[in-house]
Backbone as numpy.savetxt, mean C-alpha at the origin, in Angstrom:
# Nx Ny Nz CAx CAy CAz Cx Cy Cz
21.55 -14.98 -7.47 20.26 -14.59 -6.93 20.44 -13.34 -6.07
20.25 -12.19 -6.52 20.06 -11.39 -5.27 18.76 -10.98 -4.88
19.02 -10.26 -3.60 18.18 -10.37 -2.60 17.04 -9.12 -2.49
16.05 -8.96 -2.95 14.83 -8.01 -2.92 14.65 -7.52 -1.60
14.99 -6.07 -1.86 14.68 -5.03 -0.51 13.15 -5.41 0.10
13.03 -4.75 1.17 11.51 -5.48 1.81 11.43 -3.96 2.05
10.40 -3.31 2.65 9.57 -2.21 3.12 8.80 -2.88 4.25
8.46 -2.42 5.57 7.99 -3.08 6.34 6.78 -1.30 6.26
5.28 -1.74 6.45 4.45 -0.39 6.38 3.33 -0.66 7.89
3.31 -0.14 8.64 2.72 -0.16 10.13 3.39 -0.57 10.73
2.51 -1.02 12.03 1.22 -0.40 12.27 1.37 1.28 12.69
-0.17 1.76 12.22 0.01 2.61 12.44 -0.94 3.33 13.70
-1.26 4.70 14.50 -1.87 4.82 16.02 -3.13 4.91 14.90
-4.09 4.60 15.49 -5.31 4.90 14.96 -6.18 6.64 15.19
-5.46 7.25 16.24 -5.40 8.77 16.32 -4.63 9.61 15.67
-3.81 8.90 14.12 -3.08 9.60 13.36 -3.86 8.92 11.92
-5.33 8.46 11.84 -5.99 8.23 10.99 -5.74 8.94 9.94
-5.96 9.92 10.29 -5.65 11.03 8.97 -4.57 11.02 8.08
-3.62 10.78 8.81 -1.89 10.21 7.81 -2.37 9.37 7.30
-2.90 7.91 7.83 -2.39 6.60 7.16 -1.74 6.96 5.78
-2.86 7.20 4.77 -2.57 7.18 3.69 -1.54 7.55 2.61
-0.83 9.27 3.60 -0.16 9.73 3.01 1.15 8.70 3.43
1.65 8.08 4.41 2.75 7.48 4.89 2.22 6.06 4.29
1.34 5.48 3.83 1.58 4.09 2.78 2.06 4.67 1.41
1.23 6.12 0.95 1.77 6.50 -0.15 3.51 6.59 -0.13
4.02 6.99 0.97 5.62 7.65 1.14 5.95 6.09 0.68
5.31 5.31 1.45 6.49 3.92 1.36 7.02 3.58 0.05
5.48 3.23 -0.56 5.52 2.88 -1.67 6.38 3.76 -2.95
6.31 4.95 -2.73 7.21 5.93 -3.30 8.50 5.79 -3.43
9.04 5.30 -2.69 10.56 5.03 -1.48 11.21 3.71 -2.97
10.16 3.16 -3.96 10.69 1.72 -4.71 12.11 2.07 -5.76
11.27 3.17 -6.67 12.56 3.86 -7.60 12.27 2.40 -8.51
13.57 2.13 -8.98 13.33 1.38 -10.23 13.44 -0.08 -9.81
13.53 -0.46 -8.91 14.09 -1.94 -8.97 12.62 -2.41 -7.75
12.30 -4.12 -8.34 11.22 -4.81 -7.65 11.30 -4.29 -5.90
10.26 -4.61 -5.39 10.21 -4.29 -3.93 9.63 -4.92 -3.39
9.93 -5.82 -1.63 8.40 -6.47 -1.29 8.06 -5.18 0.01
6.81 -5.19 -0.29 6.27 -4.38 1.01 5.49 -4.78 1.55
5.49 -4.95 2.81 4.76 -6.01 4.12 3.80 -5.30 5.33
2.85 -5.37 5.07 1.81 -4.24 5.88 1.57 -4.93 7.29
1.92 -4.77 8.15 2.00 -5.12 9.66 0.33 -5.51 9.72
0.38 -6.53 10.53 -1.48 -6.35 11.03 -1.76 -5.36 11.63
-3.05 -4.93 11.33 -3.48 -3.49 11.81 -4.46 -3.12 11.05
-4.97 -1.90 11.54 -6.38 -1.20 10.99 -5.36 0.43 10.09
-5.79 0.50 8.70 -5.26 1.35 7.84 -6.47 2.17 7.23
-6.38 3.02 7.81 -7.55 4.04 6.94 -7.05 4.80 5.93
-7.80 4.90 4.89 -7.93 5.70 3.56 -8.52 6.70 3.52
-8.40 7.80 3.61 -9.27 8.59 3.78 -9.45 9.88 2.95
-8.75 9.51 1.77 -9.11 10.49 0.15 -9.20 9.43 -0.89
-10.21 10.14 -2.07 -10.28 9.21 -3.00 -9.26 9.43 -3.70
-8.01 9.85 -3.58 -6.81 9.34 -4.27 -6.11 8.19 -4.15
-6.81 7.37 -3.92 -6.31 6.02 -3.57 -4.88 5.62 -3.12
-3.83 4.46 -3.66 -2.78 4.21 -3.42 -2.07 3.76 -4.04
-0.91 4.62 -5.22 -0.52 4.38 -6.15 0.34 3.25 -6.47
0.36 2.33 -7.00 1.31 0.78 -7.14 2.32 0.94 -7.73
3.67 0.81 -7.44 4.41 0.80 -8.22 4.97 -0.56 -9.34
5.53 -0.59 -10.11 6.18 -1.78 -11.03 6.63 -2.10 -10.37
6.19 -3.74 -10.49 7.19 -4.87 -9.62 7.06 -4.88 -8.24
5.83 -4.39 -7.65 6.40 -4.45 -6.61 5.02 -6.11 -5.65
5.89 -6.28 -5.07 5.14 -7.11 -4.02 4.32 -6.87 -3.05
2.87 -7.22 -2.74 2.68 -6.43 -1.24 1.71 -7.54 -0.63
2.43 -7.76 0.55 1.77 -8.90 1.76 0.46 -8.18 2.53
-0.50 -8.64 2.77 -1.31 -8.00 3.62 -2.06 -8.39 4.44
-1.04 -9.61 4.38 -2.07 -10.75 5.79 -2.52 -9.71 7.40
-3.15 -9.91 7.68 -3.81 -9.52 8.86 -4.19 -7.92 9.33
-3.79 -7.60 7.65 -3.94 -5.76 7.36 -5.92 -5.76 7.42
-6.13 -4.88 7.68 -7.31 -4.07 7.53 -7.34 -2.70 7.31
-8.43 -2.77 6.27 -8.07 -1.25 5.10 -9.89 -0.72 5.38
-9.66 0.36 6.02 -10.74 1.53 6.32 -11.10 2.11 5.30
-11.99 2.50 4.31 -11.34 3.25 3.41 -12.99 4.29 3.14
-12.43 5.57 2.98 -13.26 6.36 2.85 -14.85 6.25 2.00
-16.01 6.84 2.47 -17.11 6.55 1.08 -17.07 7.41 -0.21
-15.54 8.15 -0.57 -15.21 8.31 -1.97 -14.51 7.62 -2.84
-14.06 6.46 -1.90 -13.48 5.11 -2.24 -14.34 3.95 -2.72
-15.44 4.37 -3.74 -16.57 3.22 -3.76 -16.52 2.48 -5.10
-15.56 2.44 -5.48 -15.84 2.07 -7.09 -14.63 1.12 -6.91
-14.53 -0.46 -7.86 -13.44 -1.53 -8.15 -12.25 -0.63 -8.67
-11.10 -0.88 -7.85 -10.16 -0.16 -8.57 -9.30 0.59 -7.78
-9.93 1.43 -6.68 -10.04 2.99 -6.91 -9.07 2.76 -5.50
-8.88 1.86 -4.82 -7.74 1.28 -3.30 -6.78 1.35 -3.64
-6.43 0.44 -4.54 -5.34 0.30 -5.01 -4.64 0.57 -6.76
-3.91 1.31 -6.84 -4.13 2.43 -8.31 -3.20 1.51 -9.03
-3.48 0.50 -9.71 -2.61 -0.28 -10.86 -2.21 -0.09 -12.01
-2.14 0.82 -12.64 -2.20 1.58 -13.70 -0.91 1.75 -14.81
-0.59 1.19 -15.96 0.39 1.12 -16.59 1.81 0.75 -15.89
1.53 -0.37 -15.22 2.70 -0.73 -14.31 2.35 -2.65 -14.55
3.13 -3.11 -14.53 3.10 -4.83 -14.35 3.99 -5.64 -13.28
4.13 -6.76 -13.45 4.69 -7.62 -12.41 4.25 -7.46 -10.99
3.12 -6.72 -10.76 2.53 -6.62 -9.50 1.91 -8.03 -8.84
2.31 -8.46 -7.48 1.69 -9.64 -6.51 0.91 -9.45 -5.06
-0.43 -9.51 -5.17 -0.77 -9.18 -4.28 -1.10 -10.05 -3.23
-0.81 -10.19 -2.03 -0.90 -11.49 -1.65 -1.71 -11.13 0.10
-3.33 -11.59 0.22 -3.64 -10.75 1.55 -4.01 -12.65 2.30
């Protein structure tokens, strides 16, 4: 059995609103080829382009006590979280 890397993502200041997104994007970036769990600290996470937040394969993501801000170009099912030709994804809030 080995042991699945974790990513820990927040919290983040709420006067660096403007990042959130790009630094959940970095995390998630950070997977490369092998499963990942990534664990979103409780906290308030703003979105704030409709480029949403790309998912990688395999990866895990906890989001108990997360709260997700997310811009009004963010209005359509889908468009938060980018799932897209990738599988084994678990989302667990």
């Amino acid at each position: 059995h080995t042991a699945v890397a974790q990513i820990s993502i927040g919290p983040y200041d709420g006067a660096d609103a403007q990042k959130h997104q790009g630094w959940i994007q970095e995390a998630f970036n950070r997977q490369g080829d092998t499963a990942m769990v990534f664990r979103f600290a409780p906290g308030t996470y703003h979105l704030s382009s409709a480029k949403g937040i790309t998912i990688p394969d395999g990866a895990t993501i906890y989001m108990e006590g997360a709260i997700f801000l997310c811009s009004e170009a963010l209005n359509e099912d889908g468009e938060v979280f980018l799932i897209k030709d990738v599988s084994n994804i678990t989302l667990r809030a």
